[in-house]
N, C-alpha and C positions, 0 to 999 in steps of 0.2 A: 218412419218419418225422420228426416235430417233434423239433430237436436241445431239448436243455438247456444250462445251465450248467454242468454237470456231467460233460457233453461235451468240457466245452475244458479239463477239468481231470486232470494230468497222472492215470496210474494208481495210481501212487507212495501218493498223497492217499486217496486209498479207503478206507482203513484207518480215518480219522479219523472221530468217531462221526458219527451221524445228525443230532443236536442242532447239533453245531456244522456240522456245511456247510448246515444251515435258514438258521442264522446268515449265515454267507458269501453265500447265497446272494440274500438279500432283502435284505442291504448294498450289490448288484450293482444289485440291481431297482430300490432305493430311492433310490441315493447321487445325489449333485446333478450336472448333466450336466456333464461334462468341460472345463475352463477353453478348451481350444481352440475350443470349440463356442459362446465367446461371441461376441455379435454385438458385440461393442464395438471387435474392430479390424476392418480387411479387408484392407490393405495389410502383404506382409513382403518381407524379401529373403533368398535366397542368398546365404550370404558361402562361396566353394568358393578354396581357399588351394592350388593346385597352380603353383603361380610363386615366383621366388627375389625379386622385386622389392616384395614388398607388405608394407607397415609391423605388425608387431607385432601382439598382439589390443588392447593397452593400446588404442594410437592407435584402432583401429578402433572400440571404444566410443568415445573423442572425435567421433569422424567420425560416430555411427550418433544422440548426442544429438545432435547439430549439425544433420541434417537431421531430428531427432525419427522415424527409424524405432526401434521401440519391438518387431517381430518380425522373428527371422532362423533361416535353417536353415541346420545346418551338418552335414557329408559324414561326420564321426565323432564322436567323443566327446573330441580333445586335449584334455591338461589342460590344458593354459597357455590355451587359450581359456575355458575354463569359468573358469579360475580368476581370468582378465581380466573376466570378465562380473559376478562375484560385487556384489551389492550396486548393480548399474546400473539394474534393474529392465526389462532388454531381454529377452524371452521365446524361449526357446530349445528348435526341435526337435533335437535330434543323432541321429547314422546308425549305428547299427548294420551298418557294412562288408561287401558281399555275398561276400567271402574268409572272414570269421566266419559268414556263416551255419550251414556244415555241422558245424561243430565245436557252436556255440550248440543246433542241432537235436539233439545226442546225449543230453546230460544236464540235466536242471534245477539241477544242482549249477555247471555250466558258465556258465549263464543265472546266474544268483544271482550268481558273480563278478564277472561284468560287471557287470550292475545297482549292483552295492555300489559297487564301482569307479570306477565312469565315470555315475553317477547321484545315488545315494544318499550318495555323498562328498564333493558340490558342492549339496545340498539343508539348507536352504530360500535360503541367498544366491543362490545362482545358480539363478536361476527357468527348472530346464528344464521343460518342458511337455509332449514328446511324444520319443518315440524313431521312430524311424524303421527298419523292420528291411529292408534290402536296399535298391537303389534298382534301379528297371525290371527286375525279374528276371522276370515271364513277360511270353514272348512274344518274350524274347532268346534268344540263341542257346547259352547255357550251360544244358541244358537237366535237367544231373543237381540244378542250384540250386530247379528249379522245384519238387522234391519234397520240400529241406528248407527252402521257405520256411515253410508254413504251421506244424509243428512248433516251429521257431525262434522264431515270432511267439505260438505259443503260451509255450513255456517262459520266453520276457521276460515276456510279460503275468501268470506265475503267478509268478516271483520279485517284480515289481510289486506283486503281491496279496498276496503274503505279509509284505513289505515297508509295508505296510500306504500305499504311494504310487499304487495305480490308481485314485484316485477323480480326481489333477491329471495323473497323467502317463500321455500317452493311447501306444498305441502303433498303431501305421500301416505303411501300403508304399507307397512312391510308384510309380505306373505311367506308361510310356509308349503313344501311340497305339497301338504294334505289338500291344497286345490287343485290339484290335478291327476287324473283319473291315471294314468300313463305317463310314463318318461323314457320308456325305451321301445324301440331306438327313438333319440331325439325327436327326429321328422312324425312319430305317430304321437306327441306329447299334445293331449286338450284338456281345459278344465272340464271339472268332475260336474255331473249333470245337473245335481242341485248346488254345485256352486255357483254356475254358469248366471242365473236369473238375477243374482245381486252381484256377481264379477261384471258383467257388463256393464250396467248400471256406471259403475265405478267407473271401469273402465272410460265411458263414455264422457265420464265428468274431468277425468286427469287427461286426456286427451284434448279436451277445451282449454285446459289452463297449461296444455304443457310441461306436465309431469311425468316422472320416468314408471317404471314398474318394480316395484321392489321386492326380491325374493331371496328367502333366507335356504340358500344351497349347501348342503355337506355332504360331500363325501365320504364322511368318518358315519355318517348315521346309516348311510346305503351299503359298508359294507359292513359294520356292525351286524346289521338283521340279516346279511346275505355273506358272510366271509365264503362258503364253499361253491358261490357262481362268481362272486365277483374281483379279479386280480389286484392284490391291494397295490402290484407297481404301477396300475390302472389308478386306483384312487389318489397316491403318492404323486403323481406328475413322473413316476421315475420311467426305465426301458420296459415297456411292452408293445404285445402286437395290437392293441389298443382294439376300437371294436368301427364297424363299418356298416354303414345306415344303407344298404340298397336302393332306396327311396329317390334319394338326391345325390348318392356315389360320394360320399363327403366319410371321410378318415375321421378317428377321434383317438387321441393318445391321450387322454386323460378324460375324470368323467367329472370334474369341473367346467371343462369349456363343454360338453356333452350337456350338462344340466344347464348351462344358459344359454344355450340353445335351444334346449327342449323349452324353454321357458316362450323364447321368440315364436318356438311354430303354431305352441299354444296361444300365445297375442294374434298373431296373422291368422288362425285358423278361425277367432274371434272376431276379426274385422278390424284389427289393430296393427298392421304390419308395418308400422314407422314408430310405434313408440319405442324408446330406448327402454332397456332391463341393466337394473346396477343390481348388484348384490351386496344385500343391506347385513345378509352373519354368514359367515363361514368361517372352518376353523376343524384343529383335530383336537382330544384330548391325552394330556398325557399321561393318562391313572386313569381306572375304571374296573372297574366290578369283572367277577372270575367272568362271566356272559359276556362281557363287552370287547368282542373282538377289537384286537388294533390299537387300543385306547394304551400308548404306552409315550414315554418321552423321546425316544427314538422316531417314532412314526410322526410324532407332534413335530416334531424338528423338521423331520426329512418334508411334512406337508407343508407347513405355515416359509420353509425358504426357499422351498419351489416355488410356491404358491406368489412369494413375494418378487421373483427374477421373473415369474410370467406378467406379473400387472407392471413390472418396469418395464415391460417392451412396449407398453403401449401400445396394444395390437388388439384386433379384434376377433372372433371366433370362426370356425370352417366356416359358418352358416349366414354371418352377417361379420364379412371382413374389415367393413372400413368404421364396425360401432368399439368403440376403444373399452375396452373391458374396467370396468370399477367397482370396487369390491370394499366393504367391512369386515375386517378381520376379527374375529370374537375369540379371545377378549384379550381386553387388556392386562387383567387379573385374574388369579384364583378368586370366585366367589364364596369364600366356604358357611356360609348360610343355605346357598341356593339347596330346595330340597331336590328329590328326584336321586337317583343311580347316582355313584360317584363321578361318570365322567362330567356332568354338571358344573362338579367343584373345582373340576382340574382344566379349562381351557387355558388358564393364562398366558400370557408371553413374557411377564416378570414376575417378582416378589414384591411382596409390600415392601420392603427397602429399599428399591428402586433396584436392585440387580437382574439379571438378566435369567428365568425359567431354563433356561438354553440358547445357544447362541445360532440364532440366524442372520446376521449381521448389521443388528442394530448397537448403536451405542449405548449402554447403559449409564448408569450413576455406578460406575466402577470402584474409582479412586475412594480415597478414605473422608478426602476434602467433601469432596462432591455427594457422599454418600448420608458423613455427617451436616452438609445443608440443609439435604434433604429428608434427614429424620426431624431437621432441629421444626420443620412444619408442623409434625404430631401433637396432638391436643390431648 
């Protein structure tokens, strides 16, 4: 059965007359596409703050005009960052914590707080843009989260709505590969079969409101568990003879645009062949454990300024040419708290002094002037 709009809309709401959810309703249909949906950036970062050593959020706007990134995604909602961002004109998704989900999932009155809170308290200075509800939650192994993600992501999007903020602040779920069964070649790429029952679901619901699909792609992890099948000048973006889908006769010199495509035939093959895929984390590491194939500063370089000359083209992939590719680069920083293997600790693209990890041709906080600015923000 063809859902509606009226579908995603809590029960609560029913009550309210005919005339006006007409209204609500063709304000959905009609309203101008969601500011994330512009082709005007393609390049963001992760800034994920789980370390004792990294400077303030003040400094970190110093740092983010300095290399003019202009998007980042961040892991919650703190206020000291939001309230650091106010008036910078840096574009912000924040996370919605998969700890809140199940609490967020009970009530709309629950969702409405937050929103207020951690949204609508920091608007219009602090240009956030999208909410992020859970991050990787199917397909992981917290399995009672998989049933209040979609509820959860409902109840944001209807305090949003009510809030009169869903036409700029989009709301999303970042996923990782572990939903889908297959990725090679791209064209056989479907979700995994007990993902499938609540990815739909989802699916169904960002697709009413106009949401992209958000999946966390690396390359560094595929050839990590796989260095002796897979060419790391294949994972690098560098010269290989790259690999060839039979399926659809479609070339692939890297297994970046390879994985967000696999991601598209897995949406089409669902019933979702128009929704747009950004990729919410990619990234290599530069350090890692004796196991950890690739994981070095060389490879980090040579991926993340490939990585970054392919989203300036602003081009789309073999498989869907004219959807302009847009990507989070993870991370901003070394997190060295984060548990887990060493490459964990080592994504970064700077130092907590604002210098530059390696140089891909961003501007750092170089200078001595600029550098001592930006310590004098440490607390």
């Amino acid at each position: 059965m063809e859902c509606t709009f009226f579908d995603y809309l809590p029960t609560s709401h029913m009550g309210s007359s005919y005339f006006l959810w007409l209204l609500l309703f063709f304000s959905v249909i009609y309203s101008p596409v969601s500011a994330s949906h512009s082709v005007t950036w393609t390049y963001g970062v992760n800034y994920g703050r789980i370390a004792d050593n990294l400077p303030p959020p003040e400094g970190v706007v110093t740092l983010l005009k300095a290399a003019k990134i202009n998007h980042i995604r961040i892991y919650d909602a703190d206020h000291s960052v939001l309230q650091a961002f106010k008036g910078s004109g840096i574009e912000i998704i924040v996370g919605l914590p998969n700890e809140f989900l199940r609490d967020i999932s009970i009530g709309e009155d629950r969702a409405m707080n937050w929103v207020k809170e951690n949204v609508e308290a920091f608007l219009p200075g602090t240009r956030i843009r999208g909410i992020a509800v859970g991050n990787e939650i199917l397909g992981g192994t917290t399995l009672e989260l998989w049933e209040v993600l979609l509820p959860a992501a409902k109840n944001v999007y209807s305090a949003l709505y009510r809030l009169g903020l869903h036409k700029t602040v989009e709301v999303s779920s970042p996923h990782s590969e572990a939903v889908f069964a297959n990725s090679y070649p791209p064209s056989a790429c479907i979700f995994k079969p007990d993902v499938l029952p609540y990815m739909k679901p989802l699916l169904d619901f960002f697709s009413q409101i106009n949401s992209a699909f958000y999946i966390n792609a690396y390359p560094f992890l595929a050839y990590k568990f796989d260095p002796e099948h897979i060419d790391i000048n294949y994972a690098l973006f560098k010269d290989n003879r790259g690999i060839y889908d039979a399926k659809t006769k479609l070339h692939y010199d890297n297994m970046f645009e390879a994985q967000v495509d696999a991601a598209y035939f897995a949406l089409e093959k669902a019933g979702f062949p128009k929704m747009e895929v950004i990729v919410s984390e990619t990234g290599w590491a530069s350090k890692g454990d004796s196991d950890e194939a690739g994981a070095d500063v060389k490879n980090a370089k040579t991926y993340n300024k490939n990585l970054k000359k392919r989203l300036a083209k602003k081009k789309g992939t073999p498989y869907r040419p004219h959807m302009v590719v847009k990507a989070y680069i993870f991370a901003l920083f070394n997190e060295n708290l984060k548990p887990g293997p060493t490459s964990e600790r080592n994504f970064g693209l700077f130092k907590p002094d604002g210098s530059k990890a390696y140089d891909i041709g961003f501007t750092g906080l170089k200078s001595s002037a600029a550098t001592s600015s930006f310590l004098s923000f440490k607390v």
